[in-house]
Backbone as CSV, one residue per row, in Angstrom:
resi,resn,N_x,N_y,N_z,CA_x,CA_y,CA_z,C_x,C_y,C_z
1,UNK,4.261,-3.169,9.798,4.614,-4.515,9.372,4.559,-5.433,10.577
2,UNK,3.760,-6.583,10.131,3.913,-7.424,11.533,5.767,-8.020,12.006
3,UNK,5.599,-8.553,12.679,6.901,-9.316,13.355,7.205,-10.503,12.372
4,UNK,8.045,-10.825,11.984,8.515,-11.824,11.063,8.738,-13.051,11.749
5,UNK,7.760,-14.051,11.820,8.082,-15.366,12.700,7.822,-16.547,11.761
6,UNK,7.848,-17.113,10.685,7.946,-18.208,10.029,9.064,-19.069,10.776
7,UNK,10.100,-19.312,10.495,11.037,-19.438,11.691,11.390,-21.123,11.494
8,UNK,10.663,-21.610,10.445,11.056,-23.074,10.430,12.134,-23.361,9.570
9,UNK,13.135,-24.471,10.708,14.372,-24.557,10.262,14.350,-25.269,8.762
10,UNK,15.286,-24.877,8.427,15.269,-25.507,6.960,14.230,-25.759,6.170
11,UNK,13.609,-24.404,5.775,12.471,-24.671,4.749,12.719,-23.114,4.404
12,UNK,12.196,-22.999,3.249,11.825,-21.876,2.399,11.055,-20.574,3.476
13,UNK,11.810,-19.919,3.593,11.404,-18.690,4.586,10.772,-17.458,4.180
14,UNK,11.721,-16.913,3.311,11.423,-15.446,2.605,11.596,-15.751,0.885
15,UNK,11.441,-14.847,0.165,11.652,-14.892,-1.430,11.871,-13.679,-1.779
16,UNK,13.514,-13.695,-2.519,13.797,-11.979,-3.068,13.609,-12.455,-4.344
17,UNK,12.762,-11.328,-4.848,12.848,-11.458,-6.343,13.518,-9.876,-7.067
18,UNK,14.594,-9.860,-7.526,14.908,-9.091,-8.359,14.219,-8.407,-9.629
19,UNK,13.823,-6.866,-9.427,12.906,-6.354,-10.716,13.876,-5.012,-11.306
20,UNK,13.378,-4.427,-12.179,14.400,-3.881,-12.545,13.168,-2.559,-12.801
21,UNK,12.551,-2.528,-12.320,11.157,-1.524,-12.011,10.590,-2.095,-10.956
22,UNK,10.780,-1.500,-9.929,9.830,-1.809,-8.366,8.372,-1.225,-8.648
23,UNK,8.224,-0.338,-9.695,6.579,-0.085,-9.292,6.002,-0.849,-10.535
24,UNK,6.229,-1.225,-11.404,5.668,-1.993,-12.749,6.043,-3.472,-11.833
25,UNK,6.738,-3.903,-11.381,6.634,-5.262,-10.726,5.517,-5.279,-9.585
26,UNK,5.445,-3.988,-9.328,4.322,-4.091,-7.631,2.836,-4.188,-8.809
27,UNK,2.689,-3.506,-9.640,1.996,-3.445,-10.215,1.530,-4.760,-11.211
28,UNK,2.750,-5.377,-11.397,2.507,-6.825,-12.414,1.614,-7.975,-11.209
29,UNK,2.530,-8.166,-10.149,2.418,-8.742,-8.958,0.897,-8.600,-8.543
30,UNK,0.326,-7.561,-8.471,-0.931,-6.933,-7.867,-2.010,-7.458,-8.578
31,UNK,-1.803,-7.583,-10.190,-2.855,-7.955,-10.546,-2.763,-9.019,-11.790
32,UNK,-1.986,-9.922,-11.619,-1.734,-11.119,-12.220,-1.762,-11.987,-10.452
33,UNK,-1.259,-11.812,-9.403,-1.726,-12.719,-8.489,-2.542,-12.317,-7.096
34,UNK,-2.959,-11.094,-6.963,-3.603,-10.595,-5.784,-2.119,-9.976,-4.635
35,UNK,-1.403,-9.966,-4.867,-0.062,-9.703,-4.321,-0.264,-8.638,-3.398
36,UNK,-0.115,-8.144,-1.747,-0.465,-6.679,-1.497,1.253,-6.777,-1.353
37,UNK,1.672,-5.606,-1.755,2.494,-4.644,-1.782,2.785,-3.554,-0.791
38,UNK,3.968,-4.156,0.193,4.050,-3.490,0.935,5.802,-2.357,0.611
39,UNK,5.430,-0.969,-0.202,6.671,-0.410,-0.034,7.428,-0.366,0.949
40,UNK,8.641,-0.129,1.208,9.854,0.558,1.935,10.964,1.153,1.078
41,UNK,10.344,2.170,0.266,11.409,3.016,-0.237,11.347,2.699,-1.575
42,UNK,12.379,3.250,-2.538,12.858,3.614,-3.981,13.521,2.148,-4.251
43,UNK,14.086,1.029,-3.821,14.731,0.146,-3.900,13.834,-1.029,-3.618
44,UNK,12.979,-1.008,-2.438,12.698,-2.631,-2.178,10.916,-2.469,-1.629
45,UNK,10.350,-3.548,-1.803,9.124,-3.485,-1.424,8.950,-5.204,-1.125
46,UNK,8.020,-5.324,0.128,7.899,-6.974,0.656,6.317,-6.999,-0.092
47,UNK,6.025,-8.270,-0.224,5.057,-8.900,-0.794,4.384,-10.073,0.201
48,UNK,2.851,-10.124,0.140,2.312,-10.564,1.039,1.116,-11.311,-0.815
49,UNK,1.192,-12.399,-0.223,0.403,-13.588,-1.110,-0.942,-13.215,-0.541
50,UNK,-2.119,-14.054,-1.164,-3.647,-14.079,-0.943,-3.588,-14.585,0.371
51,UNK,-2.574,-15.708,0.969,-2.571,-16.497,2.181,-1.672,-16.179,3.403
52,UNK,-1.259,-14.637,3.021,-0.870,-13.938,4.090,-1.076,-12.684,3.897
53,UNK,-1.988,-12.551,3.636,-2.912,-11.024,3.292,-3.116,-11.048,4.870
54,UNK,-3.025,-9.506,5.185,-2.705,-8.724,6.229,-1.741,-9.217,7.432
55,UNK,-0.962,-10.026,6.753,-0.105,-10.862,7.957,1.322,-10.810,7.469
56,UNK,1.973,-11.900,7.627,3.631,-11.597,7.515,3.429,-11.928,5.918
57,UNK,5.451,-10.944,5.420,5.624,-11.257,3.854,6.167,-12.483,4.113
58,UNK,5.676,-12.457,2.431,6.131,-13.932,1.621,7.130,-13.811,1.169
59,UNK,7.905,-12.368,0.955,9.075,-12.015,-0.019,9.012,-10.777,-0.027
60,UNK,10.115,-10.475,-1.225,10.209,-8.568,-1.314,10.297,-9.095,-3.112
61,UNK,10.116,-7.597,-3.356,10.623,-7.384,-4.802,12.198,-5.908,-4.499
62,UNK,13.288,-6.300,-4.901,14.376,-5.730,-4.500,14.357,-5.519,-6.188
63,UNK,14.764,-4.060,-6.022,15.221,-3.477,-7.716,16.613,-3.791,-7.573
64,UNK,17.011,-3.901,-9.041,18.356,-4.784,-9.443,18.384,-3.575,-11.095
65,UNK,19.735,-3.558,-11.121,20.072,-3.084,-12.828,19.535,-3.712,-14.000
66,UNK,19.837,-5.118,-13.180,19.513,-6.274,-14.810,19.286,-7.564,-14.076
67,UNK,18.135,-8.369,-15.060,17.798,-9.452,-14.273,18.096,-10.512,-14.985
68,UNK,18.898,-11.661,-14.813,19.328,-12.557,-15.314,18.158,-14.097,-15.639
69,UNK,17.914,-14.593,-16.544,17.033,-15.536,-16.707,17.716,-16.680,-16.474
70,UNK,16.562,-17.678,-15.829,17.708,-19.267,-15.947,18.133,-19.373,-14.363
71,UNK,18.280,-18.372,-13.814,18.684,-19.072,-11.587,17.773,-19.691,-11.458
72,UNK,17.246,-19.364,-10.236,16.470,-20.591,-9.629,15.170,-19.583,-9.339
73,UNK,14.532,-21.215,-9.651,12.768,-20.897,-10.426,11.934,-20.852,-9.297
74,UNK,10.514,-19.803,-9.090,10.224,-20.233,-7.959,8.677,-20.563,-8.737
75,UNK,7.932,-21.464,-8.092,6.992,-21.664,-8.669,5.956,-21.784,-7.548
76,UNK,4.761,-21.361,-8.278,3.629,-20.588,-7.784,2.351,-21.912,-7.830
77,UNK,1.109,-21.943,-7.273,0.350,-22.772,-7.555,-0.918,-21.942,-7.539
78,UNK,-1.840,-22.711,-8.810,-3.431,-22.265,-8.856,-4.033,-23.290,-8.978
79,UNK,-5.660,-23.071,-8.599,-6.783,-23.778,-9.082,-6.776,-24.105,-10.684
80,UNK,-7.008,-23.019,-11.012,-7.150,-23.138,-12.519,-5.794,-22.409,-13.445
81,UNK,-5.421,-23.315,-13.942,-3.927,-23.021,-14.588,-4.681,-21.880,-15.923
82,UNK,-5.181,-22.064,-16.444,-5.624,-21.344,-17.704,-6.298,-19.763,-17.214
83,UNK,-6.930,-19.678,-16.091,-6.909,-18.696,-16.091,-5.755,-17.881,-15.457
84,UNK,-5.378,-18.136,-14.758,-4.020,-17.777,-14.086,-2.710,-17.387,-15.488
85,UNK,-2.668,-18.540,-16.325,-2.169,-18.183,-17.836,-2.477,-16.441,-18.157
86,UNK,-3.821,-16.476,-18.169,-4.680,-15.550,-18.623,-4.428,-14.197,-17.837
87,UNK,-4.543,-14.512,-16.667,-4.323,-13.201,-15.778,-2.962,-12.604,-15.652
88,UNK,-1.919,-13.396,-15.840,-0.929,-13.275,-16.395,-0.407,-12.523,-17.434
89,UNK,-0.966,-12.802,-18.780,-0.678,-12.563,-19.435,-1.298,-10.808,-19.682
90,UNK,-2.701,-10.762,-19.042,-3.328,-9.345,-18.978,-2.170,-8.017,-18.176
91,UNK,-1.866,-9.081,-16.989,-1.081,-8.296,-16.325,0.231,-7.452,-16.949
92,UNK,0.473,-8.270,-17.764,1.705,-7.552,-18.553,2.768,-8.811,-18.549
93,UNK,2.788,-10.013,-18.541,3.788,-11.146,-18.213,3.538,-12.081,-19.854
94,UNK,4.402,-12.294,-19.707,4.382,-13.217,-20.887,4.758,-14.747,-20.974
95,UNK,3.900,-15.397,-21.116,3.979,-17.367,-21.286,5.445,-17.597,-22.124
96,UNK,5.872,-18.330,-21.757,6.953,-18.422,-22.519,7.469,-20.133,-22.921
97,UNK,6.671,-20.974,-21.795,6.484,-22.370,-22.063,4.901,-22.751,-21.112
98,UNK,4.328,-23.849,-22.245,3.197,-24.305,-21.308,1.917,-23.803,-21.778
99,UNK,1.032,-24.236,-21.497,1.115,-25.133,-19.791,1.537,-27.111,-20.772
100,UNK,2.341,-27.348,-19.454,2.227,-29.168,-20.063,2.179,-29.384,-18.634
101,UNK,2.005,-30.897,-19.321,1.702,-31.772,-18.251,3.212,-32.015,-17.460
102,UNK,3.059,-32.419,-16.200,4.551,-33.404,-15.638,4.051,-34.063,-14.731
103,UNK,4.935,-34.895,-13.665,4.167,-35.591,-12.779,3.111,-35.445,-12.062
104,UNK,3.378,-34.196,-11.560,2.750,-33.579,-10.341,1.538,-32.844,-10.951
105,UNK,1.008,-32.793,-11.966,-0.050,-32.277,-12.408,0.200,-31.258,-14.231
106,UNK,0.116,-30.229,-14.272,0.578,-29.031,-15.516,1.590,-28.212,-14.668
107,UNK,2.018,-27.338,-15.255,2.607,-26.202,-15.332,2.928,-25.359,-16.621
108,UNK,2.912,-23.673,-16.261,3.239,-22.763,-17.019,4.910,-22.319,-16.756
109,UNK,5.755,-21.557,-17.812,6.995,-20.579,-17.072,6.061,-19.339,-17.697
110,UNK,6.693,-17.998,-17.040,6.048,-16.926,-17.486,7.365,-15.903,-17.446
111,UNK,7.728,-14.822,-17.855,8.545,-13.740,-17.706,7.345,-12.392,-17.541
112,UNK,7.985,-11.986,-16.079,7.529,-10.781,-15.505,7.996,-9.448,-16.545
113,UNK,7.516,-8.798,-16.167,8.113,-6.950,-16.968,9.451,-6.967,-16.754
114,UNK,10.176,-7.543,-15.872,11.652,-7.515,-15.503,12.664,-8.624,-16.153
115,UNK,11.952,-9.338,-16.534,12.570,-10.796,-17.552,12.526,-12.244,-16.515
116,UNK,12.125,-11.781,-15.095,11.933,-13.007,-14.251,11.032,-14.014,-15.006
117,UNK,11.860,-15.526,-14.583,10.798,-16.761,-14.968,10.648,-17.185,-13.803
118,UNK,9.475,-17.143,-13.764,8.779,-18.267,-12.632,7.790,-18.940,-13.222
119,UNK,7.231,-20.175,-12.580,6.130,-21.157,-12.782,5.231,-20.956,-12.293
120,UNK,3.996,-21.435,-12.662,2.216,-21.978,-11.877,1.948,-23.464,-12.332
121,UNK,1.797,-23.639,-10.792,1.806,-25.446,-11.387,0.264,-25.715,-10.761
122,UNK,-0.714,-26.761,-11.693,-2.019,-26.758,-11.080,-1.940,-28.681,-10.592
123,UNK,-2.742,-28.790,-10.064,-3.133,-30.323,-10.318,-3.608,-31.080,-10.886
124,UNK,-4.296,-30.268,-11.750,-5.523,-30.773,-12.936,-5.126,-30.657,-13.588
């Protein structure tokens, strides 16, 4: 694992996401967004995005008993919202609002295999 240096004060650093299956989430992750998957054990695994592929994580996926819907949302961005919908939904995730419009362009919510909601927001 590289050295963890993001390091900027007050901004979004790391991302735990709670799954309630670490290998069906490494696995949802992997191929609904290109995600590499880095294990450490039966409990937790860090996650590295398309834009830090072979470099520092973006987050972990930490196994949890039960995952609560409704905390706080983290939202994701694509080129193309519809296919991303799509790849999504192949992956094993399910749409659950969307895509609509809002200021800032569309967005989807989706629930992972674990009941997580997160967003993909496009510009178009």
């Amino acid at each position: 694992m590289s050295v963890h240096e993001h390091l900027v004060p007050s901004s979004v650093d790391y991302v735990e996401i709670a799954v309630t299956d670490l290998a069906a989430a490494g696995d949802f992750y992997r191929a609904a967004f290109g995600w590499e998957i880095v294990p450490y054990g039966d409990d937790y695994a860090g996650f590295r995005t398309p834009a830090e592929a072979g470099g520092e994580e973006a987050g972990g996926l930490r196994r949890a008993d039960e995952v609560v819907r409704g905390t706080t949302l983290v939202l994701l961005y694509a080129e193309d919202l519809e296919a991303c919908a799509d790849a999504v939904t192949a992956a094993g995730g399910r749409v659950v609002e969307g895509p609509y419009a809002f200021p800032g362009g569309r967005r989807f919510h989706f629930l992972d295999p674990s009941g997580n909601e997160l967003g993909v927001w496009s510009r178009a």
